[in-house]
C-alpha positions in Angstrom: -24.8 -4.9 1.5 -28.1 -5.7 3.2 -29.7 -3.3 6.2 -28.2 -5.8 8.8 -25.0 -6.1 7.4 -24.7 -2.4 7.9 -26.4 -3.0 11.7 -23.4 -5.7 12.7 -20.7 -3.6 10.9 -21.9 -0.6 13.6 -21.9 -2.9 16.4 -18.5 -4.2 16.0 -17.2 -0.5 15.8 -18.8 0.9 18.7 -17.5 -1.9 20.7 -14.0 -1.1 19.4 -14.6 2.7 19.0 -12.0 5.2 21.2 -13.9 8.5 21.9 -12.1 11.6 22.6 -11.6 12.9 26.2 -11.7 16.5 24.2 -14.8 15.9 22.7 -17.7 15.6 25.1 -20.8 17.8 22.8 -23.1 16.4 20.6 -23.1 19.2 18.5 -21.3 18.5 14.5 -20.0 20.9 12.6 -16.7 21.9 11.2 -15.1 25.2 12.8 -13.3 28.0 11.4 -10.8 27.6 9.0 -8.5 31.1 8.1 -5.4 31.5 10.0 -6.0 28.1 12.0 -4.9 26.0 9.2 -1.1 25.4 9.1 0.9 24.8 6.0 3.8 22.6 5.6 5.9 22.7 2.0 7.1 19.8 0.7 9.4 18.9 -2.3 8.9 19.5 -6.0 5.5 21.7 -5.5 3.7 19.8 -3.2 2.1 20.9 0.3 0.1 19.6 2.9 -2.0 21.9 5.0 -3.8 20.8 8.5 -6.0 22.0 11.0 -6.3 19.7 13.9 -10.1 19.0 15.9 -11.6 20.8 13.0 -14.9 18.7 13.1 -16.5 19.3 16.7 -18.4 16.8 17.8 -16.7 14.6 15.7 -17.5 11.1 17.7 -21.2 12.0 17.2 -20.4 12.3 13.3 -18.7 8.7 13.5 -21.2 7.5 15.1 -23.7 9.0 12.3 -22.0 8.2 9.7 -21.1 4.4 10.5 -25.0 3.4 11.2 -26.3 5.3 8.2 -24.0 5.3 5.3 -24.2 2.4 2.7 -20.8 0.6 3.3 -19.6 -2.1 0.6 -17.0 -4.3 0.1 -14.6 -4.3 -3.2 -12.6 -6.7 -4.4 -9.9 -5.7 -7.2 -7.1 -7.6 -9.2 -4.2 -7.7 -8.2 -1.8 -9.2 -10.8 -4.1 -12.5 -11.7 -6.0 -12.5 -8.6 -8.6 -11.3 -7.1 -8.0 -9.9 -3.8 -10.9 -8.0 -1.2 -9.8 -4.4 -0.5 -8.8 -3.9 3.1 -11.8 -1.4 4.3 -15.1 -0.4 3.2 -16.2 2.4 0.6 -18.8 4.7 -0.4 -18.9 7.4 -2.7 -21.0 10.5 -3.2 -20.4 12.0 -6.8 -21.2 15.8 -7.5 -25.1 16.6 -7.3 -25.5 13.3 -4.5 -26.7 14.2 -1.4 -24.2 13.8 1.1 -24.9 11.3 4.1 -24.4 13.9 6.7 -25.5 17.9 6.5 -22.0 18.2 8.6 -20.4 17.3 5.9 -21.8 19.7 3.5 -21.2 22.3 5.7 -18.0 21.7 5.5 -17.4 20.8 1.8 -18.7 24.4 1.7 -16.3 25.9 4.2 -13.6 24.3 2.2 -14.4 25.5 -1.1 -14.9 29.3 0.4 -11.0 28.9 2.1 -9.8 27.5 -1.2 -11.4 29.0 -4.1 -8.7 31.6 -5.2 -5.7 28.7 -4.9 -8.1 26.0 -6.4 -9.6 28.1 -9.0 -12.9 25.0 -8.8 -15.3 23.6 -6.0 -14.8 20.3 -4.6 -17.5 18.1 -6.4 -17.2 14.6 -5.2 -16.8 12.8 -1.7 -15.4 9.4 -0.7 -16.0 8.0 2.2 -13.7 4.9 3.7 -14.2 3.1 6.9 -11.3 1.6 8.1 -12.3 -1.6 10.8 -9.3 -2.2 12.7 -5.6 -2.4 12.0 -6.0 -4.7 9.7 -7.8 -2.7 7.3 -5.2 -0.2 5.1 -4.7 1.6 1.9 -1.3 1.0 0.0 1.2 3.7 -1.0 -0.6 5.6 -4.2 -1.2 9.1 -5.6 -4.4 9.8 -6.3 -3.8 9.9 -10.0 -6.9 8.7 -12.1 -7.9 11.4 -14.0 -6.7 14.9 -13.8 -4.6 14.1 -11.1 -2.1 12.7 -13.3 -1.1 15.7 -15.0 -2.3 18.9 -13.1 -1.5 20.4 -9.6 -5.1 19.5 -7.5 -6.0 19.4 -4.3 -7.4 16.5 -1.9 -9.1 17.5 1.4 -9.3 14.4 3.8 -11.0 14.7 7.4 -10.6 11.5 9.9 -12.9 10.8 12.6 -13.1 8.5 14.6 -9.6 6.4 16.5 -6.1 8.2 14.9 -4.3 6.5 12.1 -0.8 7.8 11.1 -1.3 8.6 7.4 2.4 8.9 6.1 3.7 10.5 3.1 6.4 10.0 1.0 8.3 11.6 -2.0 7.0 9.2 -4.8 10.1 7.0 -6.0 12.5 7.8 -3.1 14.6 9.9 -2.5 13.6 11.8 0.9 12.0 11.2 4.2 8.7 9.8 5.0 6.6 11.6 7.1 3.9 10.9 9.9 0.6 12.3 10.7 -1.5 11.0 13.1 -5.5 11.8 11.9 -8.6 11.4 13.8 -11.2 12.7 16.0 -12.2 15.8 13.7 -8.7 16.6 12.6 -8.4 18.0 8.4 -5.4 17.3 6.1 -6.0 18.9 3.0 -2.8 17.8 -0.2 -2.1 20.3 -2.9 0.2 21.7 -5.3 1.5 18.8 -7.7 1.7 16.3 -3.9 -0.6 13.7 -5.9 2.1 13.9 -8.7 5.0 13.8 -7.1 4.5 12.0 -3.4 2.2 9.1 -2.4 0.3 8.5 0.8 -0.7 5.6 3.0 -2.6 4.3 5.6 0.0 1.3 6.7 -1.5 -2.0 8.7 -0.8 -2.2 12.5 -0.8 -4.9 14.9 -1.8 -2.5 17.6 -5.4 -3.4 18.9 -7.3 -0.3 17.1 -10.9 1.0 16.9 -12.4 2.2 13.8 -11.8 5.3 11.6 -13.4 6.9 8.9 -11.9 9.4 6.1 -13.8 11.9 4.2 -11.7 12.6 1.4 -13.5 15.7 -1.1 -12.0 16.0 -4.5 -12.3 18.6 -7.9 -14.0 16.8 -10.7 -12.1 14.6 -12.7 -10.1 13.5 -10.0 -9.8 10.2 -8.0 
């Protein structure tokens, strides 16, 4: 992607961007984690733990992080075709300087709250920009790699406008449920939830501005 693909991309969000009322600062950084971070326990091992408005100034950080990081486009076959995936990527692996110093502070905050469960540092960071409501991720686990066979954990922060990200047991079998992430907000999936549930971002018709994920993961897992 060239330098002015990345400028038009930015314009087109910030025209569709919705800010928070809540978050008027400039200031970015992630806040304190501890007793603010509420656990939910799911079926068969997994859990889902959030803390809501963790990032402050988390509209700034959108803003940041959709003019400076280098967004691309995928495509990937589906079946026999070749099909583009709906939202653009990038990806930091462990040792890469991270596009933001918000977002290191944070990776560090998260590996200090989860060390003892984890027993490893996050390593790696992927970063997906999702347009509009057009743009989506399917139902999936994120089982490449160790993720397969081992209990893990995925920490995901949203900025930018709320997406429901649901969650599912994987195969059936029990309810779906609905979170609605964005503007700063942290949803971190552990125990065996990559194994045994999936997660999506589903398409809406809804007239929606842009949202980014950060999702940090242990080595060995994507």
């Amino acid at each position: 992607m060239t330098q002015s693909n990345i400028c038009l991309y930015s314009r087109e969000m910030e025209t569709l961007f919705q800010g928070s009322l809540l978050d008027w600062g400039d200031e970015v950084g992630p806040g304190p984690l501890g007793t603010t971070v509420r656990r939910t326990t799911l079926a068969h091992g997994a859990w889902i733990d959030l803390r809501p408005a963790w990032i402050s100034g988390a509209d700034t950080l959108f803003r940041r992080l959709a003019a400076t990081v280098p967004w691309h486009a995928e495509r990937r076959r589906m079946y026999d075709t070749m099909v583009d995936v709906p939202r653009l990527l990038s990806f930091y692996n462990e040792g890469e300087t991270l596009p933001d110093p918000a977002l290191q502070e944070a990776k560090d905050l998260l590996n200090a709250h989860y060390a003892e469960e984890l027993g490893e540092p996050f390593r790696t960071a992927g970063l997906c920009l999702y347009r509009d409501g057009r743009d989506s991720v399917a139902w999936h686990g994120d089982r490449i790699g160790r993720g397969r066979t081992e209990d893990t954990m995925v920490a995901i922060i949203s900025v930018g406008t709320p997406r429901n990200l649901l969650l599912r047991p994987r195969g059936g079998g029990g309810p779906t449920l609905r979170r609605e992430l964005g503007h700063g907000d942290l949803l971190v999936m552990g125990g065996s939830c990559q194994r045994t549930w999936e997660h999506c971002i589903p398409k809406t018709t809804r007239v929606m501005g842009a949202r980014i994920s950060i999702q940090f993961r242990p080595r060995g897992v994507r």
